[in-house]
PAMAR-131745 format. One record per residue (C-alpha): residue number from 1; x, y, z. Coordinates in nm, 4 decimals. Layout:
REC   resi         px         py         pz
REC    NUM          X          Y          Z
...
//
This chain:
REC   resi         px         py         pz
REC      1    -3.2704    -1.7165     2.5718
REC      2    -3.4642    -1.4799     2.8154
REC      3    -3.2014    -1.5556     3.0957
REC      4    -2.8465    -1.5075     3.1802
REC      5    -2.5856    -1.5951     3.4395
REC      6    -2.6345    -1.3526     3.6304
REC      7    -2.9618    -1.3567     3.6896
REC      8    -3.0430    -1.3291     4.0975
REC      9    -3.0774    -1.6656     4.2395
REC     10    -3.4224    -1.5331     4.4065
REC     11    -3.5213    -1.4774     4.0590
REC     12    -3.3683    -1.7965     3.9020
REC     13    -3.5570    -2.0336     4.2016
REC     14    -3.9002    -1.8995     4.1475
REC     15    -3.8367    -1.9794     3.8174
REC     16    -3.6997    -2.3288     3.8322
REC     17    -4.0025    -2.4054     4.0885
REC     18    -4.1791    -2.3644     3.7853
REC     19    -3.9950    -2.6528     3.6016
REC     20    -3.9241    -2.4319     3.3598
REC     21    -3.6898    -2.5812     3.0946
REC     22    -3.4838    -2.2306     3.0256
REC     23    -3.4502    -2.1711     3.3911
REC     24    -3.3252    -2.5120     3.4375
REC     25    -3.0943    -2.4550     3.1509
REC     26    -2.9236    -2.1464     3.3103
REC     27    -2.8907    -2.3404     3.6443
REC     28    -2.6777    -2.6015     3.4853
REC     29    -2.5244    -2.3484     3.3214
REC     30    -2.4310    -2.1508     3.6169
REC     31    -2.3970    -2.4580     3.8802
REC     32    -2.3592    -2.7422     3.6988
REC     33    -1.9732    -2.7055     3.7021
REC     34    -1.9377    -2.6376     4.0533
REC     35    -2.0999    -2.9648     4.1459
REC     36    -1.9092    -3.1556     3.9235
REC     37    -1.5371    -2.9985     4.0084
REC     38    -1.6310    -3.0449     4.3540
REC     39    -1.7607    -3.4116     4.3403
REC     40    -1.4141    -3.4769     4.1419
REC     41    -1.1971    -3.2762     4.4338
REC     42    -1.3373    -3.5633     4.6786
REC     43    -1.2597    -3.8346     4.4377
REC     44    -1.4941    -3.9008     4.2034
REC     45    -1.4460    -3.9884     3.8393
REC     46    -1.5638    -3.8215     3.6085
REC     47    -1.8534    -4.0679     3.4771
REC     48    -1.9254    -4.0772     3.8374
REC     49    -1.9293    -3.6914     3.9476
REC     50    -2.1756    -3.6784     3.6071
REC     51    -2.3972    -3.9146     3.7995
REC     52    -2.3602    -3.6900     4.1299
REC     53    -2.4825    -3.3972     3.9101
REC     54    -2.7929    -3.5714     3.7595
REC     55    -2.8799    -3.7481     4.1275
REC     56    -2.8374    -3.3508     4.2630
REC     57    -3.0275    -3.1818     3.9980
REC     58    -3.3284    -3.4877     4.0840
REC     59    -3.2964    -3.4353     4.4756
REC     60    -3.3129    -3.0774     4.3982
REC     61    -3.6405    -3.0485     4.1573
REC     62    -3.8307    -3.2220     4.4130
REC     63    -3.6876    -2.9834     4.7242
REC     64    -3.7741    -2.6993     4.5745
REC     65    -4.1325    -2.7637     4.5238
REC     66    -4.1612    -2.6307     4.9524
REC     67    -3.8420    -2.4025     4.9411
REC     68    -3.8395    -2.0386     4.9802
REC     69    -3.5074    -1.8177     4.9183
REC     70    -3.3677    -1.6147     5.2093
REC     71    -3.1003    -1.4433     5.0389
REC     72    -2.9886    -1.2677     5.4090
REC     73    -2.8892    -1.6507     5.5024
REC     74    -2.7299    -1.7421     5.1431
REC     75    -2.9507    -2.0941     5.2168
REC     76    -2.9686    -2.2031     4.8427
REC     77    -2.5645    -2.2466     4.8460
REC     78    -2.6258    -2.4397     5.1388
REC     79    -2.8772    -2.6408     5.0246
REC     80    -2.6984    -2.7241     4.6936
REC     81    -2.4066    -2.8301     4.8915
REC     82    -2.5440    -3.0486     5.1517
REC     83    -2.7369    -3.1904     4.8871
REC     84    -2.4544    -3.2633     4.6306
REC     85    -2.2261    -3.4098     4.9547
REC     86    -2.4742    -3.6810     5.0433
REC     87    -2.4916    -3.7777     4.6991
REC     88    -2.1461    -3.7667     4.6404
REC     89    -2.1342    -4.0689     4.9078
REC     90    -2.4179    -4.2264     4.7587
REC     91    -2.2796    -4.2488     4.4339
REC     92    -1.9969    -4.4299     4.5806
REC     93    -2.1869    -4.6713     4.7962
REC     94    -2.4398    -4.7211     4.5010
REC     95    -2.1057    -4.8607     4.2974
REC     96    -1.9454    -5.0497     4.5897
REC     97    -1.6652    -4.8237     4.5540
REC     98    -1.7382    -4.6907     4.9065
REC     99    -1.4164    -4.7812     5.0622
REC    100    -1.2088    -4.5522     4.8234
REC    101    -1.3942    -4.2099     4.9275
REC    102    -1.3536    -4.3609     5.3022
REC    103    -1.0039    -4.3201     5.2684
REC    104    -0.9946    -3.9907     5.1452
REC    105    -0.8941    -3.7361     5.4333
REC    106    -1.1865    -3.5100     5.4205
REC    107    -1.4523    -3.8604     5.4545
REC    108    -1.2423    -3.9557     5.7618
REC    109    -1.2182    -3.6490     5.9079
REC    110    -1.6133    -3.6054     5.9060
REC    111    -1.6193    -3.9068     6.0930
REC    112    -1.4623    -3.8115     6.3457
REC    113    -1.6021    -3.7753     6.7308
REC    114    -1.5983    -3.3782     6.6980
REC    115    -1.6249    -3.4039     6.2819
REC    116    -1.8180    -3.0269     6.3116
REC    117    -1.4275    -2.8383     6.2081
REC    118    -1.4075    -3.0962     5.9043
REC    119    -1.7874    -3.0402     5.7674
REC    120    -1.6442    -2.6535     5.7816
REC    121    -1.3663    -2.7786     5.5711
REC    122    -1.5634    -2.9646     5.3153
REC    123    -1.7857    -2.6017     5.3111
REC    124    -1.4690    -2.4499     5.2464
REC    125    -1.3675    -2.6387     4.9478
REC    126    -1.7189    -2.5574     4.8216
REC    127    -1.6456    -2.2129     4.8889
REC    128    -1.4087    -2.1982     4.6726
REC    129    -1.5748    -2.3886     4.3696
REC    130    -1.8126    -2.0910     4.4155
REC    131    -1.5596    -1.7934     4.3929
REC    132    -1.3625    -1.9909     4.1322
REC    133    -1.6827    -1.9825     3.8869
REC    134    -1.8035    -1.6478     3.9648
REC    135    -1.4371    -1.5296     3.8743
REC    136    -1.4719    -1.7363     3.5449
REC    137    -1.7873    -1.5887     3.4921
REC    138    -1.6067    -1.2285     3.5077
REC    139    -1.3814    -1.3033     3.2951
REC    140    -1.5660    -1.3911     3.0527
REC    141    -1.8170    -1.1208     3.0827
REC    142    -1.4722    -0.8934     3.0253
REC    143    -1.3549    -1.0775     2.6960
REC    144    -1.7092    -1.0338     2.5244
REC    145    -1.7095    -0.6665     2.6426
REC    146    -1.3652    -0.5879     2.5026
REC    147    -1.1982    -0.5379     2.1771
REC    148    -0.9768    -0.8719     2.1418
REC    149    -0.6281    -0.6796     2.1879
REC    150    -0.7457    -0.4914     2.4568
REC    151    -0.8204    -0.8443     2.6346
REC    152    -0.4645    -0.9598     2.4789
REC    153    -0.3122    -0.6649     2.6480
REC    154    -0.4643    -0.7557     2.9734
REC    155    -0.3433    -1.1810     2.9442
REC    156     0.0156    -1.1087     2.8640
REC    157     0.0799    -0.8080     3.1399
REC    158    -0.1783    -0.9261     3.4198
REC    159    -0.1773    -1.3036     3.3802
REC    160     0.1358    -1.4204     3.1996
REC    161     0.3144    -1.1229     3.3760
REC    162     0.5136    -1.0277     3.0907
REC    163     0.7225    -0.6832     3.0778
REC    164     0.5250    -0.4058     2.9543
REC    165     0.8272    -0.3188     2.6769
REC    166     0.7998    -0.6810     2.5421
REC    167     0.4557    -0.6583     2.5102
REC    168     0.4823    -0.2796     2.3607
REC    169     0.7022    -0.4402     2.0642
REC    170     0.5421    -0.7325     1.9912
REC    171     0.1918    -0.5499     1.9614
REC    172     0.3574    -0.2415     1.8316
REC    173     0.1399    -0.0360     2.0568
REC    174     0.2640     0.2182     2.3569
REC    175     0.3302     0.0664     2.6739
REC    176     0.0306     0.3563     2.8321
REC    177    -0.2162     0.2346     2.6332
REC    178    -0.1149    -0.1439     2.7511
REC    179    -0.1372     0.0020     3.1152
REC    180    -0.4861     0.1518     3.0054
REC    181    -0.6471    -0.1853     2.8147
REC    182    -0.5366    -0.3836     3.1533
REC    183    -0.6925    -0.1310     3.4020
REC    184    -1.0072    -0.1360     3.1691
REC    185    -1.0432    -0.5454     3.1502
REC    186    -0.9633    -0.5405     3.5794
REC    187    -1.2425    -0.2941     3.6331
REC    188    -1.4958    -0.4935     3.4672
REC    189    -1.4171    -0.8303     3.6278
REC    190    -1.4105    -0.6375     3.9475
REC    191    -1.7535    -0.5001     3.8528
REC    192    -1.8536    -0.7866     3.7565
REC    193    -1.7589    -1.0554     4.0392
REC    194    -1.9406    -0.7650     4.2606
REC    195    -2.2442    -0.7796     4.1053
REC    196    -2.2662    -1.1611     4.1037
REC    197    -2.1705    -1.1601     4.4511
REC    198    -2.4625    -0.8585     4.5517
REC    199    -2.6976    -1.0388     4.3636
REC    200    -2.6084    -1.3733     4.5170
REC    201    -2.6163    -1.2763     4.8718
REC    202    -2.2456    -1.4401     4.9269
REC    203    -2.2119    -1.6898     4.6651
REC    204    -2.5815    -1.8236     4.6543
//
């Protein structure tokens, strides 16, 4: 494809300013997700966070025609989220289903007198869409780098927490070289979420 994932979001928005149709590709790739998970956390179905996704991915072609990346401020995460939150609340109006993302906690809480601690909450959640995809990123990037029992090795002791004996008979291997395959899978997500994260300037 030319691109990847992990591509620097400096270099990925030059790109997409382009309206190139591979750079645009790896942005759904990489973002498309995020926006969508999020839009469902504050209530949306899922026919209806695809439609906060498309309305985003609109807003944001035509934004980016005047926007320039300052990686030091991390504004492209910004601007993706305030973007994605006003449509989220259009998408709702739009279907006269208004009233049901009103009553959600986090809508009334941003309207609120002194709503500035409740925005921060709303960043927060989208804070955490962030970390949870760069950590699926890594994790990925660790099973396509690894022979498939040394990622096996690394599921059943590190994820599924499973005794290192059990696991020794099962795969009929030594419970060091278990030990070994895990520490080798953790140092490349580590490695990995690091680099996404450097090359990001915090999450986008």
């Amino acid at each position: 494809m030319g691109y990847n994932t992990f591509k620097t979001s400096e270099t990925l928005i030059r790109t997409l300013k382009t309206g190139d149709d591979k750079a645009w590709a790896v942005f759904y790739e990489s973002y498309a997700q995020i926006i969508i998970s999020f839009a469902r956390k504050r209530g949306c179905s899922k026919e209806l966070a695809e439609d906060v996704l498309q309305e985003t991915t609109m807003v944001l072609m035509r934004y980016l025609k005047n926007f320039e990346y300052d990686r030091n401020k991390g504004r492209f995460k910004s601007l993706l989220f305030k973007i994605t939150d006003s449509k989220i609340v259009d998408a709702f109006r739009r279907c006269g289903k208004i009233s049901k993302l009103e009553s959600s906690e986090l809508f009334n809480k941003t309207s609120a007198p002194n709503g500035e601690p409740y925005l921060v909450e709303r960043e927060s959640l989208w804070d955490r869409e962030w970390k949870e995809r760069i950590l699926h990123e890594s994790f990925l990037e660790a099973k396509r780098r690894v022979k498939p029992m040394t990622f096996k090795c690394f599921e059943e002791l590190y994820l599924k927490e499973k005794p290192v004996g059990e696991i020794a008979r099962e795969m009929k291997i030594s419970p060091n070289l278990i030990s070994q395959h895990k520490f080798k899978v953790l140092k490349i997500i580590t490695e990995t979420a690091k680099k996404i994260i450097d090359e990001h300037g915090k999450y986008g």
